[in-house]
N, C-alpha and C positions, 0 to 999 in steps of 0.2 A: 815382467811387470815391475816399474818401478814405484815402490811406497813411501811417504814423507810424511814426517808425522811433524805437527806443527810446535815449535817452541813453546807454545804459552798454553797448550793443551793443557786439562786437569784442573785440578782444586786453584784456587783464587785463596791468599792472602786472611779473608774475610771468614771463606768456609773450616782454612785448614786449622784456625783459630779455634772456630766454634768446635770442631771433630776433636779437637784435643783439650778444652779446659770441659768436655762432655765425659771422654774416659780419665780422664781425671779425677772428676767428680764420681764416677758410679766405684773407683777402686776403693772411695772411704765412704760413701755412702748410699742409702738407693738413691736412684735417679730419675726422673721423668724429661721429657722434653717438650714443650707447647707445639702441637704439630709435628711434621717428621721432620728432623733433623736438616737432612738436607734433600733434593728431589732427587733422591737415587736410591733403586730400592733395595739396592745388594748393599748398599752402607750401613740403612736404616733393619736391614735383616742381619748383620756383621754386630749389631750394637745390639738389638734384642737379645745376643746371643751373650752380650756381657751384662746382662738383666735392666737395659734402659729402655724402660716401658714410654708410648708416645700418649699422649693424652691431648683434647681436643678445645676443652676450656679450664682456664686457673682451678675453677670449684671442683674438678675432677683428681686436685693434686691429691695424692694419696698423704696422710698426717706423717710429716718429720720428710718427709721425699723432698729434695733439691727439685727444682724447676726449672729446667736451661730454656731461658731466652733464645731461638735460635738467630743467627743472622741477619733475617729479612727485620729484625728488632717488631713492635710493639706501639703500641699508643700507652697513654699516661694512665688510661685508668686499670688494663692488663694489670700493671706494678702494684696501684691501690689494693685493686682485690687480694694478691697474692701478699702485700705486703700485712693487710688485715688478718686473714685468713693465718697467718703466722709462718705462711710457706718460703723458706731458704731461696735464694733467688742467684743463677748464676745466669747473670749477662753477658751473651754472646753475640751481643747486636755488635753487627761490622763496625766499625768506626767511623768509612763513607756514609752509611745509609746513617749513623747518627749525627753527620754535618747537615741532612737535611732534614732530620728532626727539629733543630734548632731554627733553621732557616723557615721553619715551614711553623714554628713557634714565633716567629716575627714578623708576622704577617697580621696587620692589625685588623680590629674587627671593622673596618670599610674596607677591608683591602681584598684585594684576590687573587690567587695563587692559581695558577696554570700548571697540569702536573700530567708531564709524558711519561704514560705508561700502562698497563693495565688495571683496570679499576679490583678487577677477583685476585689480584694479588696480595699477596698476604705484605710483602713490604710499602705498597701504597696503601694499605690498611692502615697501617701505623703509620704512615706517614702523617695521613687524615687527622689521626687522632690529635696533634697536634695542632692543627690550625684553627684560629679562631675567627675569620674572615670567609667569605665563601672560596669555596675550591673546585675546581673542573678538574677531572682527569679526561686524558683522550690518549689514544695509540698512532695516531696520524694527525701529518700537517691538515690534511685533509677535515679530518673529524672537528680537530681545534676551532678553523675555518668558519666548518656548522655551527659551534655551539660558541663562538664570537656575536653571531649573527645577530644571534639574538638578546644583548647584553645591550643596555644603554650604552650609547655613547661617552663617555664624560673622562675626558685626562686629567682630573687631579682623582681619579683612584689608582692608587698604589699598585701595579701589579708584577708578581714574582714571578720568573719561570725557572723550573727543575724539571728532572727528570728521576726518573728507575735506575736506581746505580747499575741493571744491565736493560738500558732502552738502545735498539740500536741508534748505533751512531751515523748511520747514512740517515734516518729517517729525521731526527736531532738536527741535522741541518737542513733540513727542507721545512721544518718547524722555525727554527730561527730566522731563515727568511724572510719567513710570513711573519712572525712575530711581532719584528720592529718593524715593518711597514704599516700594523694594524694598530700595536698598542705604544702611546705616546709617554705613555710616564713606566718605562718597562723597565724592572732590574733585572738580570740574568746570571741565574749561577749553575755552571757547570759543571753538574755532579754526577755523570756518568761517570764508573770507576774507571781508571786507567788501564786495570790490569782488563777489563773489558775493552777498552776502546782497545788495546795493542791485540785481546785474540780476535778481535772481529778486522784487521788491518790485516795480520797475518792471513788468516781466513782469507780474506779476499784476496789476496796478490798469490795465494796457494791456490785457490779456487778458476783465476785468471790463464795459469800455467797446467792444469790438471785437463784430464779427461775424463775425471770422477772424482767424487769428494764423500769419505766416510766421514759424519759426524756424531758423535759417541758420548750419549748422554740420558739423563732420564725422560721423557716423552712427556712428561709435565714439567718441565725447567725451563723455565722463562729464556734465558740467555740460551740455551742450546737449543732452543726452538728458533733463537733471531738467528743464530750461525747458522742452523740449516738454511732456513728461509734469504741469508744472504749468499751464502755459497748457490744453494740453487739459483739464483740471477745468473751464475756465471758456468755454469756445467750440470748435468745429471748429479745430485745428491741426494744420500740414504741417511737418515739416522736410526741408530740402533741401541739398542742399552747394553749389550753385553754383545761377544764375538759369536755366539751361536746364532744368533739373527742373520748373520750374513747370507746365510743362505737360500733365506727366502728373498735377497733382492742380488740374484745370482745376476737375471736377465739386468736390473740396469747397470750391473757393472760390466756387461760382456762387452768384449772387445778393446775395453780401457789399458794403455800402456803406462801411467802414468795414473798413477789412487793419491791423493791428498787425505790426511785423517788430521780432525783436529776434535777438540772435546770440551763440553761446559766445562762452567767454573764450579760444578758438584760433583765431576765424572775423575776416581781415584786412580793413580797411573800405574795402577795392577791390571785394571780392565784394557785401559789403551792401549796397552801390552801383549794382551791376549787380541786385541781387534787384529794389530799388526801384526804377531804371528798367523793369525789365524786365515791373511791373504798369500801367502804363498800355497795354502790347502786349496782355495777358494779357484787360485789361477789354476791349478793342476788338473780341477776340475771341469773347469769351463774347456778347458784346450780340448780335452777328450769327447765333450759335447759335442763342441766346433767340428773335430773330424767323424764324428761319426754322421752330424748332418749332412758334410758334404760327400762323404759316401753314399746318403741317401739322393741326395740332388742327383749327383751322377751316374744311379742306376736307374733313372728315367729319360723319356726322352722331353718330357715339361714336366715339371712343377706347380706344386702350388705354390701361387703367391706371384706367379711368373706374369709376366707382361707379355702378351700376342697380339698379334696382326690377323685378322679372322674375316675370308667374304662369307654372308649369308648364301645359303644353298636351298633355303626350308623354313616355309610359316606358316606354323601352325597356332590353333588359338592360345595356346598354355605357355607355348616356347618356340625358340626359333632354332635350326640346325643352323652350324657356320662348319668351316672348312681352314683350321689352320699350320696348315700343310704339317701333320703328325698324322700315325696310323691311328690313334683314337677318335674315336666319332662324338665331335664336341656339340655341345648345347648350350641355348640360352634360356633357363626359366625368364618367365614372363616379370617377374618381382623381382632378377636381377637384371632386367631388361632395364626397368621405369621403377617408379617411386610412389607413379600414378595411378592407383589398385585401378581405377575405372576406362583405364588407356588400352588400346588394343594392338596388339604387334604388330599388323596391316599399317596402324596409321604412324606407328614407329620409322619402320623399315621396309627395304623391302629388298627383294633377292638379288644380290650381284652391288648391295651396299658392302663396302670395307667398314670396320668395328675395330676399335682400340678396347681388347678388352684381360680381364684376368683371372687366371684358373684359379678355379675355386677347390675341387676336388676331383682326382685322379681316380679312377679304376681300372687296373691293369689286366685283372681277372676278366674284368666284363670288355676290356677294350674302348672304354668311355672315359669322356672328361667335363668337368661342368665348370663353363665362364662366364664370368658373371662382370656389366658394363659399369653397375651401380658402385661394385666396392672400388673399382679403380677409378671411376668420380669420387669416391670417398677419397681416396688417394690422394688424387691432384688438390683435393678441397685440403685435404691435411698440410699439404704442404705448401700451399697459400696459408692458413693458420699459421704456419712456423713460420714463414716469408713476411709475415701480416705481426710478428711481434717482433720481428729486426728489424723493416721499414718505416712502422708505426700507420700502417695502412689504417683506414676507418672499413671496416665492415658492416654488413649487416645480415640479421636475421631475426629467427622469429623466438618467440620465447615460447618453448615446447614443456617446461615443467616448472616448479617449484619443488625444491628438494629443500633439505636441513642447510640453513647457514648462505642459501643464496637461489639463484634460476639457471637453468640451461637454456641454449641460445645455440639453435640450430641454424648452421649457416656452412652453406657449400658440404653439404655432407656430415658435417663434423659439431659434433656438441660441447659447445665453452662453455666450462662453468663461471660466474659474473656471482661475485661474492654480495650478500644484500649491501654492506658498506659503499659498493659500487654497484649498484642497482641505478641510483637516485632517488629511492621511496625514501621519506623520514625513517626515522628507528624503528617507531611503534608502526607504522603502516603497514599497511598488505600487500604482501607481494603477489598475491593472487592476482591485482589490478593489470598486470604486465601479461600476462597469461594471453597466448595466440595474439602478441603486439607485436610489428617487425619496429626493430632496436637497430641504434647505430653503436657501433662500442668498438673498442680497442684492444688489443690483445694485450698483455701486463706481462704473463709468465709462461713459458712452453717449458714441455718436460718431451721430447723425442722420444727418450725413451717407454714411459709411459702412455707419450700418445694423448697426452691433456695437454689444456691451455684454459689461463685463468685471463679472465679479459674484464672491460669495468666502461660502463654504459657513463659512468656520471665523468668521466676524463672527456670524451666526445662532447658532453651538454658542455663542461667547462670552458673547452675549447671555442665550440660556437657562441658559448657567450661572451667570450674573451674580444672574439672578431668583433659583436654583435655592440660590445661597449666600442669598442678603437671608431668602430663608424659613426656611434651616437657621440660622442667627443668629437671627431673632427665636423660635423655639423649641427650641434647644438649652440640654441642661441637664445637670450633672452624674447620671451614672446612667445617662442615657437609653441604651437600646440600637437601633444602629443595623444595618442591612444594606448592605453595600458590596464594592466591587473591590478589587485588590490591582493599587495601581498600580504601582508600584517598591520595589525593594529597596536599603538600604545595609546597611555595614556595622552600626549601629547599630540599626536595627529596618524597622522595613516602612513605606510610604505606601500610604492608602486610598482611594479617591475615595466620598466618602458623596453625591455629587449636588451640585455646582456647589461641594465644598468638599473638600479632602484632610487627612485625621486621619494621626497618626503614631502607631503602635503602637512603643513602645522595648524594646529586647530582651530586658527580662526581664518584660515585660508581655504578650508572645506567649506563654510557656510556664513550666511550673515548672518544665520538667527546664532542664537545665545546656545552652545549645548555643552552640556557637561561630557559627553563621550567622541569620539569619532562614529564610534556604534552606533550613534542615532542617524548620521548621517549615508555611511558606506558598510558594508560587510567583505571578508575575504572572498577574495573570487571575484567580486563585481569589475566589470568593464565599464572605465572612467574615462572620460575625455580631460586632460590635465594642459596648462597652460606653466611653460617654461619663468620662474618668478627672479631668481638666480642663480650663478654659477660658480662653482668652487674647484677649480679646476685644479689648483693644489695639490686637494684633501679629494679629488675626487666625487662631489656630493653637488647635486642639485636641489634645488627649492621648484616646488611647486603649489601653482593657486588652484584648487578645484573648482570653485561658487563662480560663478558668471556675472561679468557686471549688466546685463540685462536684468540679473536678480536682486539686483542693491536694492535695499527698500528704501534708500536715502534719495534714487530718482526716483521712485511707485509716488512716496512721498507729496514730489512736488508736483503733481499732478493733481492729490486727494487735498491736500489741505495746504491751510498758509496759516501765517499767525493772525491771530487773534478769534481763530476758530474754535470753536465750542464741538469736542467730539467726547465719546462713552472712553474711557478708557481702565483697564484688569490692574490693578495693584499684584506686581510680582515678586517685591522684595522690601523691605521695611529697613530701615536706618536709625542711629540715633539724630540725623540730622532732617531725615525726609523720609520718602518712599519713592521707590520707583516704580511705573506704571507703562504698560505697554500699549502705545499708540495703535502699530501695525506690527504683523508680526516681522521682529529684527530690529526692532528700535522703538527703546524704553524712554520714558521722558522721566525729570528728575521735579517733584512736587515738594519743594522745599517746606521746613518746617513752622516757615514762618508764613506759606502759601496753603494751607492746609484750611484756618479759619477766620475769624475774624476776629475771634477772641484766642489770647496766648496761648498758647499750646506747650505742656510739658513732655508731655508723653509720646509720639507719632501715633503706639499701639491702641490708645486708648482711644482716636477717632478713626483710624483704617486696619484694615486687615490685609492674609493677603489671600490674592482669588477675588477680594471684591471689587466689583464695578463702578465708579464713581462717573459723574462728569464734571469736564476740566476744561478751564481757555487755554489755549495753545499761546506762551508769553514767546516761546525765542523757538527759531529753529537755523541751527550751524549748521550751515551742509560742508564745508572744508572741515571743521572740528569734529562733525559728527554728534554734534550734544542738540538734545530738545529741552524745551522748561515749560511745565505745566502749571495750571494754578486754579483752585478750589474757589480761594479767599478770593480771587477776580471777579466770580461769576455770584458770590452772596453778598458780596460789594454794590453789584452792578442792581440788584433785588433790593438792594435799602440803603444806597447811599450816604443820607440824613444822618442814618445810625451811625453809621461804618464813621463819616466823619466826625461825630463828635466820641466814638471810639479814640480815635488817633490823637485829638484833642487834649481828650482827659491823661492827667498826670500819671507817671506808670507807679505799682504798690510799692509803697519800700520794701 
C-alpha cells in the first residue's frame, strides 16, 4: 500500500496564530476563549488541560479572564460588550476573514451583499454583523439562483460578492458564473483564503490519482467537511478525527493500493501523523481478512453472493425449486421471486424456464441453497445507479420515504437519497407532497463502496426548462398569445411561467379598470391566457398584456354614450383642481373646478364627496388620448340660463 500525505495538510496560517497568542495568554493569565478554539476536539481538550476554559457568550467571561477572539473573528457589537463589561480582549481574528469584515462594512445601506457560505457558521456570523445593507447568504450557485429570484430587478443597487474564507472553490466558480450574468452593477472580491484554495487543489489532483482518500479533521469543520465532500467526487473517502477511527471504515478502504490523506485547516500534524502510521497496521490487517475469505470461497462449491445460471424443476405456491447444476438443492422463495407480495409463481414462471439468479444463503449441513432473482435485480439496478452518475443518465422512480435532510427514490431496485435542496419543494415546504410521486432525477454522487448514490430531482426540472426556454425564444413573437401560471406577485404587476420562461404582465396591462394590487385581479396558481407585448431578447425578458381588447371600456363606451349626454356618474377621487368621477367601470371622467357650479367654487370638498353620485353632461370624450370631461355647471346652466348669463356678466369681487 502506497500513502501520500498531502503538502498543505494541517493548521492554516490563521488557526496556528490563534493556538498560539491563546497559550500565550493562559501562561500570564487565566484565559477563556469565545466558543471552541478551533473544530477539533483533541486541541480544545490539549488547552483545557492548560486551564483555558471555552465559554459561549461575552457575559459568561469570568471577571479579570482574557477573552481570545477565535479566528472565525466576531461582529461589532461582541467587542462593545466585552469591551464595557471591562473584559481584556485578545484578538485572534485571521487577517483574511477581517479583509471581509471591512468589505462587508462597505456595503451601504441600499446595497446588497451576496455571501457564499454557511449561514450557522460562526465566521458568517460576524461577517453579518458588519453589514449594513441587506445580506443573503447561500452554499450553492444553485441556492443564490432561488433567492435572486425573488429580488426586484433594478441595476443601480450596488452589489458585493464574497465568500467564507474556507467556501469551496469548485462551487465559487459555478457561483461566479451565474453571478455576472444575473447581477449588472456586480463588484467581486475574492476572499476565499489561499492557503484553502492550494489544500482543496492538492486534494483534488491527490484524490484524481488515488484509490482512496483519508481526510483528517474535526466532523464539524467547515473546510474539512468541503475536502471530504471534494475528494469524494473523485474516489471512495473517509473522514476521521483521530487514527483510531480507521478501523471502522476498514471495508471502504479494502483493496486500495494507493491512500491519499490530507487534513483541515484545524487538524494539528501530530494527528496526521498517527493517521499515517496508523495505515500500515490497517493494511496488515485487511490482507489477513482477504485470505481468509478466499479460503472460505474455496471450500465451497457456490457461494454467497455468486451469480448462477438455474432451470426451474418445481412450483410450488411459496417457492420455486431450480437445478444449478451443484449437489445442493437450490430454491426460490416466492419474495425473492417478485416484489409483487400479490403475484403468483405459476404466473412468474414455469418449469424448464432458465433464471439469472443469486445465492443467497448456503447450507452445507442440510445440503441446501437459497437463490434469490430479486437481490440480483438489485444488482444490475446498482449498477445502472453507478453507470447513471458517469453518463448523466435521467432516471426515474418513485419517492418511497421522507427521511431527515431529504427523500428516498426507489428506482430499479435501488434507493437514492435526493437531498431536500434538490427536491424542488421551496425551503419551508413539505416534502411529504412527493410521497408515492414517480420523479425524474439525476444521479450527483456514487460511493461503490458504500452502495449509495446522492441524486437531485431539481437538476432534471432545470434542465427541461432550460430546453423548454431555447424553444420559447426561437418561436416567440410579438402578438403571439400564450397559456401559462401565475407564478408571483409584486407590487408592480404579475410573473407568469409560459414553460421554461417567466413573462411579466405590468399593472396596467392586467386590466383596464383602476386597481391598486395585481391581487385584485389574478392570484398565484391561476391559469392565464397572456398575449406577447415585447421582446427583450438581450436581457432575456418578455412583456406581456393580460386585459383583452374586447374589455376596453374605451369601445363599451362608444356604444352607451356620446357627448353631450347627460348620465349618473360615483365621484372617486377629489383634487385641488376637480374630481374625478366614474362613468363606466375603467374610465373616470375629469369634472373641472370650474365645471362643478355656477357660482365660484373655492373648495371642490365643500360641494362633492367621494362615493357620491351626481349627474353630469358628458363635454369631451378622446378615445386616442383616453380622457373624458364631465360638467355639473352644463346641466344648472341649461335649468336657468337668464341667471347663469347675467352670472357671467357681472364683474368678478376684487
Amino acid at each position: 500500500m502506497q500513502v501520500t500525505v498531502a503538502k498543505t495538510a494541517g493548521f492554516c496560517f490563521g488557526v496556528r496564530r490563534a493556538l498560539e497568542l491563546t497559550q500565550k495568554s493562559a501562561a500570564l493569565s487565566p484565559t477563556c476563549t469565545l466558543g471552541e478554539l478551533i473544530h477539533n476536539r483533541q486541541v480544545v481538550e490539549e488547552l483545557a488541560g492548560e486551564g483555558v476554559t471555552v465559554i459561549e457568550r461575552p457575559e459568561d467571561a469570568p471577571a479579570g479572564a482574557a477573552v481570545v477572539i477565535r479566528s472565525h473573528g466576531v461582529g461589532p457589537q461582541v467587542y462593545d460588550t466585552l469591551r464595557a463589561q471591562g473584559s481584556p480582549v485578545i484578538d485572534a481574528t485571521c487577517p483574511f476573514v477581517k479583509r471581509i469584515h471591512q468589505i462587508a462594512a462597505e456595503v451601504p445601506e441600499d446595497g446588497l451583499l451576496l455571501l457564499a457560505g454557511r449561514r450557522e457558521h460562526p465566521e458568517v456570523q460576524g461577517i453579518l454583523g458588519y453589514c449594513r445593507g441587506q445580506a443573503l447568504v447561500f452554499s450553492s450557485a444553485e441556492e443564490m439562483q432561488e433567492l435572486l429570484a425573488f429580488l426586484p430587478s433594478d441595476g443601480n443597487i450596488p452589489v458585493i460578492l464574497a465568500a467564507q474564507t474556507t467556501f469551496s472553490l469548485r462551487e465559487w466558480e459555478k457561483i461566479l458564473f451565474f453571478a455576472k450574468k444575473v447581477c449588472t452593477n456586480l463588484k467581486v472580491f475574492d476572499t476565499i483564503c489561499r492557503a484553502t484554495i492550494e489544500r482543496q487543489s492538492e486534494a483534488k489532483q491527490l484524490a484524481q490519482s488515488a484509490d482512496a482518500m483519508v481526510v483528517v479533521g474535526g466532523l464539524h469543520s467547515a473546510n474539512t467537511t468541503a475536502l471530504a465532500a471534494l475528494c469524494g467526487s473523485y474516489c471512495p473517502t473517509v473522514q476521521v478525527e483521530t487514527a483510531d477511527q480507521l478501523e471502522r471504515h476498514r471495508e471502504a478502504l479494502r483493496g486500495a493500493r494507493f491512500i491519499g490523506i490530507t487534513a483541515g485547516a484545524s487538524t494539528p500534524a501530530c494527528i496526521i501523523k498517527e493517521v499515517q502510521n496508523s495505515m500500515s497496521v490497517l493494511e496488515n490487517n485487511t490482507e489477513e481478512m482477504n485470505f481468509g475469505e478466499l479460503l472460505d470461497q474455496y471450500s465451497k462449491s457456490i457461494h454467497n453472493g455468486e451469480k448462477v445460471t438455474a432451470v426451474v424443476t418445481g412450483i410450488k405456491p411459496t417457492e420455486i425449486s431450480v437445478d444449478a447444476g451443484t449437489k445442493h438443492a437450490c430454491y426460490v422463495p416466492l419474495d425473492q421471486l417478485t416484489s409483487d407480495p400479490s403475484a403468483k409463481p405459476e404466473d412468474i414462471v414455469k418449469i424448464g424456464d432458465e433464471l439469472e439468479l443469486m445465492v443467497v444463503r448456503v447450507n452445507d449441513v442440510e445440503g441446501t441453497a437459497m437463490l434469490s432473482k430479486t437481490r440480483l435485480d438489485a444488482v444490475a439496478g446498482f449498477e445502472k445507479v453507478m453507470n447513471a452518475g458517469e453518463t448523466g443518465e435521467v432516471l426515474t422512480g418513485v419517492v418511497t420515504e421522507v427521511i431527515k435532510g431529504g427523500v428516498l427514490v426507489l428506482t430499479n431496485g435501488v434507493k437514492v437519497f435526493i437531498p431536500a435542496s434538490q427536491t424542488g419543494v421551496p425551503r419551508d415546504g413539505d416534502l411529504n407532497t412527493l410521497l408515492r410521486k414517480e420523479v425524474s432525477f439525476k444521479i450527483l454522487e456514487t460511493n461503490r463502496q458504500r452502495r449509495r448514490a446522492v441524486g437531485s430531482i431539481s437538476v432534471v426540472a432545470r434542465e427541461a426548462r432550460k430546453e423548454l426556454a431555447q424553444k420559447f425564444w426561437d418561436e416567440v413573437e410579438v402578438g403571439k398569445v400564450y397559456t401559462g401560471k401565475v407564478k408571483s406577485l409584486t407590487n408592480f404587476g404579475a410573473f407568469v411561467d409560459l414553460g421554461g420562461v417567466d413573462g411579466r404582465i405590468g399593472l396596467t396591462d392586467l386590466t383596464w379598470l383602476r386597481v391598486k394590487s395585481p391581487a385584485e385581479v389574478v392570484s398565484i396558481g391561476d391559469t392565464v391566457e397572456v398575449t406577447v407585448k415585447d421582446i427583450d431578447r438581450e436581457n432575456n425578458r418578455v412583456s406581456l398584456i393580460y386585459k383583452k381588447t374586447e374589455d376596453n371600456p374605451w369601445e363599451k363606451i362608444k356604444t352607451m354614450y356620446q357627448v353631450g349626454d347627460v348620465v349618473p356618474v360615483k365621484i372617486m377621487s377629489i383634487t385641488t383642481f376637480g374630481a374625478f368621477a366614474q362613468i363606466i367601470p375603467g374610465i373616470d371622467g375629469l369634472i373641472h373646478i370650474s365645471q362643478i357650479a355656477r357660482e365660484r367654487v373655492e373648495k371642490v370638498a365643500d360641494k362633492l364627496s367621494v362615493g357620491q353620485v351626481v349627474d353630469a353632461k358628458i363635454t369631451e370624450l378622446d378615445y386616442d388620448r383616453h380622457r373624458a370631461s364631465l360638467s355639473i355647471k352644463a346641466l344648472l346652466t341649461e335649468e336657468a340660463p337668464e341667471e347663469e348669463t347675467a352670472e357671467e356678466e357681472a364683474p368678478a369681487e376684487e
